[in-house]
N, C-alpha and C positions, 0 to 999 in steps of 0.2 A: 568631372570632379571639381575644377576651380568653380564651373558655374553655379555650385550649389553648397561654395562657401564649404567644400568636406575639409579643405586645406588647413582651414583656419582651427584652432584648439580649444580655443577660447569658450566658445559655446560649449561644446562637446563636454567641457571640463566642469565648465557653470552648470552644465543639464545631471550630469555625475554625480558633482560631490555635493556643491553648492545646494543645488534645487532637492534633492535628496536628502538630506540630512535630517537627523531625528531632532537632532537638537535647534533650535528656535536662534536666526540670526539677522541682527542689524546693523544695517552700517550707516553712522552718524557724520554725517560734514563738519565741518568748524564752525559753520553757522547753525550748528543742529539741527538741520535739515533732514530727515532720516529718508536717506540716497538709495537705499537698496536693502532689502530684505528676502526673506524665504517662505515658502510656504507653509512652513513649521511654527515661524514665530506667529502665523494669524491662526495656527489652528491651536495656539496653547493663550491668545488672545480670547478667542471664543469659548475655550473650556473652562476660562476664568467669566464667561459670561456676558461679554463683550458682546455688540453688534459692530463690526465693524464696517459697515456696508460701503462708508466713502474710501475707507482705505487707508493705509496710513502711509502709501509712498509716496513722498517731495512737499509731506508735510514736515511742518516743524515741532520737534519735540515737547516744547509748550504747550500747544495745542492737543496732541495726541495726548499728554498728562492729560490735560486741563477734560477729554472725556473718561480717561479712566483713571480715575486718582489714586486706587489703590492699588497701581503697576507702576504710579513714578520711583517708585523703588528701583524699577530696568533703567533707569534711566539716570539717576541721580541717588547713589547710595553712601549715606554717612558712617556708612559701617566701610566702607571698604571693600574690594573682591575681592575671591568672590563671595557670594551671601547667601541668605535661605529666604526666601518668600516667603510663608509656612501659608495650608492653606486654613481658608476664614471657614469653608462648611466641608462635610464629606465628599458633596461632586468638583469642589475646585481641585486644581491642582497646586503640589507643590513644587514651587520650581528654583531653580540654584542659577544665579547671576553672574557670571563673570564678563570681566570688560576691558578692555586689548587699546591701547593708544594705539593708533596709525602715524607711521613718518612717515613724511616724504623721502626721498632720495636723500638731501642734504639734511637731515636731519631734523626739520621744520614739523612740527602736530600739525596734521591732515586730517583728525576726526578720530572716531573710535566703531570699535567692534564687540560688539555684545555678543555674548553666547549665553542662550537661557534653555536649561536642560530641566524638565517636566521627571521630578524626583519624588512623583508620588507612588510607585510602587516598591522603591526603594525603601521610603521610609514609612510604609507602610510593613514591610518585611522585617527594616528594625523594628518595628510596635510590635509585631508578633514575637521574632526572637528575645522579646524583651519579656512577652507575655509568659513565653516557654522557658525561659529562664526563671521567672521567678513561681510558676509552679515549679519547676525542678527542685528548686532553693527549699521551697516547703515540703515539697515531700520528703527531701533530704533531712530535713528538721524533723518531719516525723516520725522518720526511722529512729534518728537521734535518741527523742524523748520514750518513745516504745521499748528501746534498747534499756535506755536509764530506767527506766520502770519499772522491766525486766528483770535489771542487775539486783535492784531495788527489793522488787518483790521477794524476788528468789533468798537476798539474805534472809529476809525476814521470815521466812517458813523456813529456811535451813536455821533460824535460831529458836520459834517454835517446837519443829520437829527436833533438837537437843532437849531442849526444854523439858516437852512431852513423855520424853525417855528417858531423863533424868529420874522423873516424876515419877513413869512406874517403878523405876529401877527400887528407887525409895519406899513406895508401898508396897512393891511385893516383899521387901526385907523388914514393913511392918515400920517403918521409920515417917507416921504420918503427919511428926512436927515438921521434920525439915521437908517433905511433900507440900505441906501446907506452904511454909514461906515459898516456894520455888514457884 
């Protein structure tokens, strides 16, 4: 067991949750250095269209921008976290930024930790609920106005139909002046 390192956690733990993980993670040095990452963050790299074939671990963040410019948003956001990528064409993805300061022990910045979660079916779901909502909205409207039309109509032939009956009422008793004005 000891010979094959089962004792130790640490892997075990890294192979679990770390390497697993849906959502897209890096970890930055203080020299922004990006120290470690996941398999997730190069594959929401790649669906943004990326080659990243050298890689991007124990480079420095500079650099990594400097090939893809339009992710220095993961990296440097004036908005704040966390934030929304949006995507630029229908195959990218949208993805949501957040980003975690690291202490040390004593309380000293050691770097930071990105988490970047690929939120394009999500808000693809809002576009749709939004879509089903505002047919709702309209058909609800059309009831509406069908209904008013309705109401509408209906007085209008219930004053007609008085009308009408006034009228023979009038000529049958021979009364064809006031038939006439009616």
């Amino acid at each position: 067991v000891s010979r094959e390192n089962l004792t130790d956690l640490t892997p075990i733990a890294r192979e679990k949750l770390f390497d697993t993980l849906y959502e897209g993670v890096l970890i930055i040095d203080w020299n922004e250095t990006i120290v470690d990452h996941n398999q997730s963050i190069l594959d929401i790299i790649r669906r943004k269209g990326y080659d990243i074939g050298k890689g991007i671990l124990n480079r420095s963040v500079k650099n990594v921008v400097k090939d893809m410019e339009d992710l220095s948003q993961i990296f440097y956001s004036s908005q704040g976290y966390p934030h929304i990528i949006p995507a630029i064409t229908i195959d990218e993805p949208t993805l949501e930024v957040n980003q975690q300061i690291l202490l040390e022990k004593g309380g000293g910045q050691s770097g930071r930790l990105i988490i970047i979660r690929d939120i394009t079916q999500q808000k693809q779901a809002e576009a749709q609920l939004l879509w089903q909502q505002r047919l709702l909205a309209a058909e609800q409207e059309r009831k509406n106005i069908g209904r008013e039309l309705h109401d509408n109509l209906a007085q209008v032939l219930g004053y007609i139909n008085l009308q009408s009956k006034t009228i023979l009422n009038l000529l049958e008793e021979g009364d064809t002046t006031n038939a006439a004005s009616n």
